[in-house]
DRENLO-96154 format. One record per residue (C-alpha): residue in one letter; x, y, z. Coordinates in pm, whole numbers, plus 50000, padded with zeros to 5 digits. Layout:
AXYZ
...
END
This chain:
X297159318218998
X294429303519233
X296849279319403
X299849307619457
X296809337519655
X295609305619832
X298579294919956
X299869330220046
X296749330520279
X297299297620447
X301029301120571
X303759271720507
X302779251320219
X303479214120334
X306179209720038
X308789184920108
X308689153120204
X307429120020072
X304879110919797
X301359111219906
X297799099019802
X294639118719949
X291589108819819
X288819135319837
X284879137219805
X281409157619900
X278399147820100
X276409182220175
X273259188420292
X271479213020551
X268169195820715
X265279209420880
X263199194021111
X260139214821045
X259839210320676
X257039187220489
X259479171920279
X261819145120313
X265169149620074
X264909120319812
X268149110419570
X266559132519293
X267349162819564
X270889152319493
X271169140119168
X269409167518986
X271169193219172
X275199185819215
X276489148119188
X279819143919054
X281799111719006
X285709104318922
X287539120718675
X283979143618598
X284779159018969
X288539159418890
X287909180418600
X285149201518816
X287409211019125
X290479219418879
X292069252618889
X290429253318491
X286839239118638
X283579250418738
X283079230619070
X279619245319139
X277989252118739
X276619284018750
X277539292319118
X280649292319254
X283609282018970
X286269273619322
X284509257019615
X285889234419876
X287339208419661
X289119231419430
X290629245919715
X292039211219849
X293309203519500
X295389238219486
X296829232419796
X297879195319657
X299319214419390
X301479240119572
X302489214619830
X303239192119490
X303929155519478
X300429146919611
X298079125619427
X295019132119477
X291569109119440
X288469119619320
X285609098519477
X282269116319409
X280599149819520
X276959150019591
X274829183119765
X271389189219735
X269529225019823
X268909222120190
X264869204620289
X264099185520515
X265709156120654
X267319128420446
X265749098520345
X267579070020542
X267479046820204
X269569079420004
X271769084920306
X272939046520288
X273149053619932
X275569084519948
X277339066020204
X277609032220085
X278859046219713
X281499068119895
X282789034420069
X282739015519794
X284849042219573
X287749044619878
X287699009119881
X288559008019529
X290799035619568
X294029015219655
X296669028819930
X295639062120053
X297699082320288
X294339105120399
X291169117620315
X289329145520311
X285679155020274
X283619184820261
X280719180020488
X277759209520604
X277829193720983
X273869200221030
X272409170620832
X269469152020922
X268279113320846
X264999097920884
X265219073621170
X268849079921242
X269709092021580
X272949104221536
X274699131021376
X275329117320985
X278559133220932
X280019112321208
X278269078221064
X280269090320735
X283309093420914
X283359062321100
X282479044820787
X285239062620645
X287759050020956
X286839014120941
X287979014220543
X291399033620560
X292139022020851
X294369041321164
X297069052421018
X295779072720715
X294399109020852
X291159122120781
X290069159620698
X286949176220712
X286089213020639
X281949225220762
X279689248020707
X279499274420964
X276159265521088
X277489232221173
X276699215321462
X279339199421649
X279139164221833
X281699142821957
X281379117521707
X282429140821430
X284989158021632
X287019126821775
X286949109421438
X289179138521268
X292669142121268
X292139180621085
X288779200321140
X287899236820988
X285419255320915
X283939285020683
X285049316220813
X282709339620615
X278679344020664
X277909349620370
X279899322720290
X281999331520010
X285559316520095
X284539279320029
X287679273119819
X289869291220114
X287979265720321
X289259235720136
X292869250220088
X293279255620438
X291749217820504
X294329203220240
X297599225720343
X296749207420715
X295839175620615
X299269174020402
X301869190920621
X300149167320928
X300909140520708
X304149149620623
X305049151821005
X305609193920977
X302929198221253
X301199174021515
X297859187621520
X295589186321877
X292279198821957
X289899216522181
X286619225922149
X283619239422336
X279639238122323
X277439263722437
X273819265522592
X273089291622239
X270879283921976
X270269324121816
X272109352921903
X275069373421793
X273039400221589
X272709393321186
X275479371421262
X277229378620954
X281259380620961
X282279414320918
X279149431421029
X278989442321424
X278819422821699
X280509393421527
X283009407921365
X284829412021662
X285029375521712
X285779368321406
X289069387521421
X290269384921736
X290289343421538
X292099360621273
X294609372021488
X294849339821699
X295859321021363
X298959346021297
X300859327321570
X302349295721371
X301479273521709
X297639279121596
X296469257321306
X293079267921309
X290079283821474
X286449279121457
X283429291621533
X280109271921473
X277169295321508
X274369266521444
X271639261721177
X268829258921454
X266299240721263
X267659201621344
X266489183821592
X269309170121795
X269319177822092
X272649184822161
X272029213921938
X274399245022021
X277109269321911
X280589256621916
X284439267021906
X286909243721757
X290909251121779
X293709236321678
X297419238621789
X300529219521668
X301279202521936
X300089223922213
X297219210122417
X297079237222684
X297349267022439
X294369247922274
X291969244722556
X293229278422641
X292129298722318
X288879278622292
X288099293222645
X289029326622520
X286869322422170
X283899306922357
X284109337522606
X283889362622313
X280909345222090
X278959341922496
X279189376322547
X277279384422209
X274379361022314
X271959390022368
X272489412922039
X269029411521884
X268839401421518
X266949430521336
X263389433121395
X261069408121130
X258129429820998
X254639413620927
X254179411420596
X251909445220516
X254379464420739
X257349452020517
X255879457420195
X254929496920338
X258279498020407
X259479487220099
X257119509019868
X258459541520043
X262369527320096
X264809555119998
X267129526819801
X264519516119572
X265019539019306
X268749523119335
X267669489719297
X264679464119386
X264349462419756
X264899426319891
X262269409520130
X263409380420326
X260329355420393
X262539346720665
X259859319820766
X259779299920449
X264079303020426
X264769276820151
X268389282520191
X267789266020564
X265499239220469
X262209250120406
X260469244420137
X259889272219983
X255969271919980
X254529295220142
X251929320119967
X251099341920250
X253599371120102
X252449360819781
X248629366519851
X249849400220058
X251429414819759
X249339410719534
X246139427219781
X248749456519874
X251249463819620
X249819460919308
X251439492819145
X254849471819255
X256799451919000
X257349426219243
X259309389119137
X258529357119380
X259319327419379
X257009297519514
X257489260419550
X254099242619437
X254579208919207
X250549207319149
X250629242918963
X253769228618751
X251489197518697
X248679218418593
X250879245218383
X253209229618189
X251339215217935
X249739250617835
X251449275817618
X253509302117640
X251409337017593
X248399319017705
X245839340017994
X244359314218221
X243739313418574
X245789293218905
X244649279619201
X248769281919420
X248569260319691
X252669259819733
X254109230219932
X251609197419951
X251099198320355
X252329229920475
X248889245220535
X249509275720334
X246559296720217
X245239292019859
X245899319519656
X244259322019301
X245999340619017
X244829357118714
X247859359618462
X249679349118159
X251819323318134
X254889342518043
X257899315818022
X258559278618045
X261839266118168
X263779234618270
X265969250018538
X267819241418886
X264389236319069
X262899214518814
X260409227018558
X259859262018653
X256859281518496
X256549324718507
X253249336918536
X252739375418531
X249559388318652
X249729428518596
X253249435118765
X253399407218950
X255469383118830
X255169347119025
X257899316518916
X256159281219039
X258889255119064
X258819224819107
X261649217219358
X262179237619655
X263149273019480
X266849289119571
X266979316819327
X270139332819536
X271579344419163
X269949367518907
X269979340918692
X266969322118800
X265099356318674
X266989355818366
X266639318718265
X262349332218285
X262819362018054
X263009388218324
X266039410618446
X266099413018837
X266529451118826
X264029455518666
X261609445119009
X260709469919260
X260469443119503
X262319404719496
X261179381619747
X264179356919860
X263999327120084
X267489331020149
X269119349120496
X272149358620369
X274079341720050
X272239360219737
X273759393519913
X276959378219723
X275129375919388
X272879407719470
X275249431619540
X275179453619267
X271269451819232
X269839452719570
X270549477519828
X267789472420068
X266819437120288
X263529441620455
X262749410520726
X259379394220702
X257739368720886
X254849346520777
X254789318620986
X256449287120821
X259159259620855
X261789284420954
X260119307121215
X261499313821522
X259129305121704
X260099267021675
X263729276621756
X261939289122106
X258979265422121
X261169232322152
X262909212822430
X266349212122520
X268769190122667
X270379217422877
X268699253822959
X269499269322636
X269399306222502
X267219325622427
X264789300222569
X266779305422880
X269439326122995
X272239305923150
X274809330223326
X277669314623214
X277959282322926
X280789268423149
X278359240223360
X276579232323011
X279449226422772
X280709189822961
X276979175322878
X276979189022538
X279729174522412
X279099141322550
X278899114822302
X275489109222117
X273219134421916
X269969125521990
X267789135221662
X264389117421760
X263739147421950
X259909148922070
X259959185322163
X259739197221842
X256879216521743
X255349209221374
X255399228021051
X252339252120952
X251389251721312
X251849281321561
X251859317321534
X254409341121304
X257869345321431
X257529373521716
X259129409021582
X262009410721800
X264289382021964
X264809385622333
END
């Protein structure tokens, strides 16, 4: 059923043809520079690692790729388009993603990396590869963009003639190393990203009719001088939904393989940082460089539509209170400044301590990173009254907020051991790793029903609207001054003048130095985490 809606979406279906082995894996992670933490193997293994025929029974059209997320992601979608292309074998190798953080530790990169070469080496003759890869990962000490160290290490084991894949996250950020080492590139085309499996269908259907010698696909791309811009950014909402169909309609022509837009996770700190197009054409080098022209022209032209204006944090909670919606649903405040879901760590008290001194007749549900609490908690008992010094991340230089409460509910969830502590209608969950609760479910594994709140804090821009949708009808903006403000996206250096630092009239003189070999992630321009004012209210 999956396989047959998939492949009506992606076109001609690569059957025909000889035998073939693809062998397929995950490496996944989304780094930011201004976080505290480093990402440690726990990060992984306690959050999605999957190994042989455990993956190949994940990413099956009977599976649950993602437990308790997403049943189809990427790699399900490569394995139904093995299916409907049929007599392809394919390889499981391992999957491994963590929640984003901050960047990698260089001895569990080699460690992801190393066990992924080891597997294809012990995979016998393949015919390709493909991998599903996030394109804005960061390593201690490493000053080049990790996805193309994978993919060279990837290379020098199957050797020329096998072809590699490689679908990305949207808020990937393209280099040359990543984008000369690929024979088929494509990205998400939804923000919120919801069409993962699509993602890895269309990846496969390419990778197999290449393979199979129905298409010969080249490539173009583009960078531009743009690190924010574009609005919300999200697919089908204005200004970006225009560029994301006029893509659409691009790919109805058979000559067009695929085309992608990269609008960047701006928190790394290479400096080749930037929005990119990616197209690609069977066998048609000028139409190529042609459309990614065109697509590049279309994303420039947004580069000045504000994102909505981010409240302080007793102007968002006013706004929420008296919201029209609420008495449809809790309203929704984004600490966009402590945005888990791009790296930070999910630690910051400062909308903590301002709900609880201005909304106290608000049943209000947040969520806050802080391991000493957990350490101090979890060894009292459920039902007990006590009182809580939170402190949230070690080193982010949040305020300390104490909290009267009970201890309401003890669980072992996603994020570690995770405690609930209500104090009046407040209702705080301390976890232990970073916290991500995009899905009602984090409430419910605490004993408490997310419609229920007035108010639900998320550290998450955009991907619990897929979760949320029948519950929340209202997303108020905060800022609070964390890993994820703004402010560092405009506070650091550039290699090139960048917007909305600068304005650059046109990306054209830019784009040949941006896509010049190297990444440059040891960048010193970066400004640090806790320090600096709040995210101004209103991009340029």
């Amino acid at each position: 059923m999956i396989g047959s809606v998939l492949g009506a979406l992606a076109g001609p279906l690569g059957r025909g043809g000889r035998p073939l082995r693809i062998a397929y894996g995950r490496i996944f992670h989304e780094a930011c520079a201004y976080s505290p933490l480093t990402t440690t193997r726990e990060a992984f293994t306690g959050f999605h690692r999957l190994e042989g025929d455990a993956l190949a029974r994940a990413a099956s059209l009977t599976g649950s790729e993602l437990e308790g997320y997403l049943p189809a992601a990427e790699l399900t979608g490569f394995n139904a388009a093995a299916r409907v292309a049929g007599d392809v074998e394919t390889v499981p190798l391992a999957s491994s993603l963590a929640v984003p953080s901050g960047p990698v530790d260089r001895d569990v990169f080699d460690w992801l990396v190393d066990d992924l070469i080891e597997r294809l080496a012990h995979a016998g003759r393949l015919d390709g590869v493909y991998l599903a890869l996030h394109g804005s990962m960061q390593v201690v000490g490493l000053d080049e963009a990790p996805e193309a160290v994978i993919l060279r290490r990837v290379r020098e084991v199957v050797g020329d003639e096998a072809k590699l894949a490689a679908s990305f996250d949207l808020h990937g950020n393209l280099s040359a190393g990543i984008v000369d080492a690929l024979d088929v590139l494509v990205a998400y085309r939804t923000n919120p990203h919801w069409d993962l499996a699509p993602t890895g269908y269309r990846a496969g259907n390419r990778l197999i009719r290449a393979l199979r010698g129905h298409v010969r696909p080249v490539h173009a791309w583009r960078k531009l001088p743009l690190v924010l811009g574009g609005g919300v950014t999200i697919d089908f909402l204005k200004p970006m939904n225009e560029v994301f169909r006029f893509m659409r309609r691009l790919e109805r022509d058979p000559k067009v393989l695929s085309a992608s837009l990269f609008m960047v996770h701006p928190f790394t700190a290479a400096d080749d940082l930037g929005w990119a197009v990616h197209v690609t054409t069977d066998d048609d080098a000028a139409l190529a460089e042609r459309l990614a022209d065109d697509i590049a022209d279309e994303a420039w032209a947004r580069r000045r539509v504000p994102m909505p204006r981010l409240l302080p944090a007793d102007e968002a909670i006013a706004e929420a209170a008296s919201h029209p919606l609420r008495r449809l649903g809790p309203v929704t405040l984004v600490d966009c400044d402590d945005i888990v879901g791009a790296g930070a760590p999910g630690g910051n008290t400062r909308l903590l301590q301002a709900l609880m001194e201005r909304a106290p007749d608000l049943t209000a549900y947040v969520p806050v990173h802080d391991p000493r609490a957990i350490e101090q908690l979890w060894g009292r008992a459920e039902g007990e009254s006590l009182e809580v010094s939170i402190r949230g991340t070690e080193g982010y230089g949040m305020p300390e907020v104490r909290v009267r409460g009970v201890l309401a509910k003890k669980a072992t969830t996603d994020f570690g051991r995770t405690v609930r502590l209500d104090a009046g209608r407040l209702q705080v969950a301390l976890t232990e790793r970073a916290p991500l609760p995009v899905h009602p479910k984090f409430w419910r594994e605490l004993g408490a029903r997310a419609r229920d709140a007035d108010v639900i804090v998320q550290k998450n821009f955009f991907h619990y609207r897929m979760f949320y949708a029948a519950t929340s009808f209202a997303h108020v903006p905060v800022t609070t001054g964390g890993a994820t403000s703004f402010d560092h996206v405009r506070g650091r250096d550039y290699r090139v003048p960048t917007y909305p630092v600068d304005d650059p009239s046109d990306w054209r003189p830019w784009d040949p130095t941006l896509r010049q070999q190297g990444w440059g992630g040891a960048q010193s321009g970066l400004s640090r985490p806790g320090t600096g004012p709040a995210a101004s209210s209103q991009l340029p």
